[in-house]
N, CA, C and O of each residue as an XYZ file, in Angstrom:
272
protein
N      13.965      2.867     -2.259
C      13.247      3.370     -3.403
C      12.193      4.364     -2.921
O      11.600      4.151     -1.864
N      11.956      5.389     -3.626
C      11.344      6.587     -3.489
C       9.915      6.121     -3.743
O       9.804      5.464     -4.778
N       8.566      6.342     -2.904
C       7.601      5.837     -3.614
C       6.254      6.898     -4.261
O       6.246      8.055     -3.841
N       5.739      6.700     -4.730
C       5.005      7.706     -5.633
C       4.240      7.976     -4.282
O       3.141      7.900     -4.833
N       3.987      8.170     -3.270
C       3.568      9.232     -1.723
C       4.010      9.023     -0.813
O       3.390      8.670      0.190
N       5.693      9.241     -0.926
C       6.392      9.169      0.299
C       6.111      9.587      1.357
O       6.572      9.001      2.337
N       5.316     10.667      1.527
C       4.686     11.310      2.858
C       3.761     10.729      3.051
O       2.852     11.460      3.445
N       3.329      9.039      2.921
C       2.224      8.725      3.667
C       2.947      7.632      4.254
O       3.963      7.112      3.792
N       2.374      7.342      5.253
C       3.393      6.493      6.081
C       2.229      5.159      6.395
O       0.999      5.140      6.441
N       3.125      4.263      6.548
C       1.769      2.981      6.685
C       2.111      1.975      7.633
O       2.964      1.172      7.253
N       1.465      1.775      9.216
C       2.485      0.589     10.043
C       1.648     -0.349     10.230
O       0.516     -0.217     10.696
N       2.326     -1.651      9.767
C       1.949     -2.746      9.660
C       2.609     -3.494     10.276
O       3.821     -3.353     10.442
N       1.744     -4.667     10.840
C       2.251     -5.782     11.546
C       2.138     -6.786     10.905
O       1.069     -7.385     10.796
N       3.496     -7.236     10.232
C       3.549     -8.382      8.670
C       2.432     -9.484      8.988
O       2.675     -9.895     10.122
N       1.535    -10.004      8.567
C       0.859    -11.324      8.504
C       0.814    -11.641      7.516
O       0.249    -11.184      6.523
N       1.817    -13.025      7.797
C       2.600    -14.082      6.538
C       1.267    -14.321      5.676
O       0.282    -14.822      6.216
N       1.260    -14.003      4.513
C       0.474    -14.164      3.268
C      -0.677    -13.564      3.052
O      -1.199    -13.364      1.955
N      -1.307    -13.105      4.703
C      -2.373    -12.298      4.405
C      -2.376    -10.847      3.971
O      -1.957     -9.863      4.580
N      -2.883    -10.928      2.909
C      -2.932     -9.600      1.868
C      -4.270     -7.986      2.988
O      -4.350     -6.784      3.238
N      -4.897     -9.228      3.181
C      -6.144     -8.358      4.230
C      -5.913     -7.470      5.282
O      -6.625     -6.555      5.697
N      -5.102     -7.761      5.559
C      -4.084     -7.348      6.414
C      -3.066     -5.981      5.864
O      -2.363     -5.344      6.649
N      -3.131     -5.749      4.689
C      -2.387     -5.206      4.437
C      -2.854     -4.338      3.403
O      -2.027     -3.470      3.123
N      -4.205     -4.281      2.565
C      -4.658     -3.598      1.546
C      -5.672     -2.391      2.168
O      -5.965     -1.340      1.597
N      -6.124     -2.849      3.513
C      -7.608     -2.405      3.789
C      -6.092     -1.106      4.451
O      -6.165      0.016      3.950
N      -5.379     -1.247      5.060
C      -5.209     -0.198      5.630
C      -4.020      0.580      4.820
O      -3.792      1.723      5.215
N      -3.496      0.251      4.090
C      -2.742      1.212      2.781
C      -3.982      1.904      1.945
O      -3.876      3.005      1.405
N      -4.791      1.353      1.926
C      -6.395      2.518      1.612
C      -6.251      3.519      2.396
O      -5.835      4.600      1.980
N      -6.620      3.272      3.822
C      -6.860      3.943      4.433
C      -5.968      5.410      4.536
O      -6.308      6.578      4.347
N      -4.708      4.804      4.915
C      -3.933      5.837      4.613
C      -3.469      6.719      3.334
O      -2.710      7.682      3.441
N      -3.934      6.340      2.307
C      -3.819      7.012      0.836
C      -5.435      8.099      1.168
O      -5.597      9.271      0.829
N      -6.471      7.148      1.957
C      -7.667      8.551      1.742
C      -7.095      9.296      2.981
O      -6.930     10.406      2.475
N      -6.757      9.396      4.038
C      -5.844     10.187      5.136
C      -5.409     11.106      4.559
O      -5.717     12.271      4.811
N      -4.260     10.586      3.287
C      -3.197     11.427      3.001
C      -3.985     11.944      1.576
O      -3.317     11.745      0.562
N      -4.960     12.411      1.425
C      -5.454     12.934      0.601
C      -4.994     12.591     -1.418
O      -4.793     13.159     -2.492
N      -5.041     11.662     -0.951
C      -4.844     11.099     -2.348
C      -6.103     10.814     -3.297
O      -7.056     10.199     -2.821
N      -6.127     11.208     -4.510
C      -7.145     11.270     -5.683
C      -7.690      9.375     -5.783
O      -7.081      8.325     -5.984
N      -9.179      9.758     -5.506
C      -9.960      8.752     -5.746
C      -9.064      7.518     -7.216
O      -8.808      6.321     -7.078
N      -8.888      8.103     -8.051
C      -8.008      7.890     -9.447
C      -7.260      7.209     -9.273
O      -7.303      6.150     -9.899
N      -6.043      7.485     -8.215
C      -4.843      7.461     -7.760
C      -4.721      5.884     -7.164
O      -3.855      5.013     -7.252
N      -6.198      5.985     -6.433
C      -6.453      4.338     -5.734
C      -6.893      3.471     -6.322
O      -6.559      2.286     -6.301
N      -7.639      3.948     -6.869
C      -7.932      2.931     -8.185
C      -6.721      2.634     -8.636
O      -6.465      1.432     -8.567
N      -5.635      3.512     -9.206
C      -4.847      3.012     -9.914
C      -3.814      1.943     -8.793
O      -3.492      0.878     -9.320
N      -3.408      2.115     -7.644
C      -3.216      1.216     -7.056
C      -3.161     -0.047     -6.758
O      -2.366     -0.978     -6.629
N      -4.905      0.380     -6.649
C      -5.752     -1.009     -6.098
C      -5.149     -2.202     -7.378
O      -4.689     -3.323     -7.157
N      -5.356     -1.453     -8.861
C      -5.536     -2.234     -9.877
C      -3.960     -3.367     -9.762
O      -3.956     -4.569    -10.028
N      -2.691     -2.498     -9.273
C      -1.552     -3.017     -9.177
C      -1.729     -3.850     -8.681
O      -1.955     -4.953     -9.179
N      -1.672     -3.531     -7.380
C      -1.365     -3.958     -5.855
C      -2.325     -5.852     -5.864
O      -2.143     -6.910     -5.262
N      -3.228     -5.391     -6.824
C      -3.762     -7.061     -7.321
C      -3.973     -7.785     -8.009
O      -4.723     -8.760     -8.050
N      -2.695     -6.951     -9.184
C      -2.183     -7.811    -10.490
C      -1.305     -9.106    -10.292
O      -0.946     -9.709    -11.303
N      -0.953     -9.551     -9.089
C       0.174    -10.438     -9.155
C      -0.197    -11.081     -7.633
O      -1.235    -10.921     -6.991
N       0.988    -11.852     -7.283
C       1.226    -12.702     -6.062
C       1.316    -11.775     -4.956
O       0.948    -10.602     -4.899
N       2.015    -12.700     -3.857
C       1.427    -12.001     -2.068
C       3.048    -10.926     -2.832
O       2.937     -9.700     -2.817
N       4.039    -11.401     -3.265
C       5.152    -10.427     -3.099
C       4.955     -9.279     -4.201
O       5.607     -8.242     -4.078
N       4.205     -9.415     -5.111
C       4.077     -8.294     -5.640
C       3.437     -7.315     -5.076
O       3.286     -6.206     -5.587
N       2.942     -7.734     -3.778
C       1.408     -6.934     -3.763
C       2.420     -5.927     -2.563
O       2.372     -4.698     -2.509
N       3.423     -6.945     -1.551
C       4.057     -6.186     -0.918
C       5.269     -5.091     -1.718
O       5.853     -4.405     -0.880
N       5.560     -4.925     -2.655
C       6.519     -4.667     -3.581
C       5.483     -3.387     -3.714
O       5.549     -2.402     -2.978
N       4.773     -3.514     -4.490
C       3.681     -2.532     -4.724
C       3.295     -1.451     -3.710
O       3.134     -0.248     -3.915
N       3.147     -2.362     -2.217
C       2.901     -0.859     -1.235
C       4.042     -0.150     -0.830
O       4.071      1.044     -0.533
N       5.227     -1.148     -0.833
C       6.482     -0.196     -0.837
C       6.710      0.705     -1.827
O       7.260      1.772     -1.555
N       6.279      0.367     -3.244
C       6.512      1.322     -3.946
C       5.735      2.363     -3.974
O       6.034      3.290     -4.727
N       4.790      2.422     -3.313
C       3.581      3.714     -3.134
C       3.654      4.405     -2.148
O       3.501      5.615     -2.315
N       3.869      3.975     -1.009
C       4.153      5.172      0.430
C       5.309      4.513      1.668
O       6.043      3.663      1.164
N       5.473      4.669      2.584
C       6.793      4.587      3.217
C       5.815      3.328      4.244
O       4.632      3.379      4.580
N       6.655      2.477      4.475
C       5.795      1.523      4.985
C       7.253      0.858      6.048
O       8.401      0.580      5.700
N       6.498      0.769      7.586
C       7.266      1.000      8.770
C       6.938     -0.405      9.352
O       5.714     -0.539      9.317
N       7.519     -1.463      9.853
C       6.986     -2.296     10.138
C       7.507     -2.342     11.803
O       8.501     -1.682     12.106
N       6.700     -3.248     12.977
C       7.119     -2.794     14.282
C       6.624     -4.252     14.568
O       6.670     -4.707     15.711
């Protein structure tokens, strides 16, 4: 699935359930990749509407996310 900033790329090292792990630096890379203050907000608001799998569902659906 194509995600609304495919050109931002995000590598993460999965830690089972921790979200902390995984929000602080999909920020990071959305302000990197020059993405509208707006844009993260609108994110943020997703990304912590629901459970640990929505939240991963959510950053896949926002930028290309590489795991190693």
């Amino acid at each position: 699935m194509e995600g609304r900033h495919p050109e931002i790329t995000i590598h993460l090292v999965w830690e089972d359930g921790n979200a902390f792990a995984i929000v602080p630096p999909a920020w990071s890379a959305m302000w990197r990749g020059g993405v509208r203050k707006e844009e993260i907000e609108a994110f943020t608001s997703q990304v912590t509407s629901g459970d640990f799998g929505h939240l991963l569902g959510t950053v896949q659906e926002w930028m290309e996310v590489v795991t190693r």
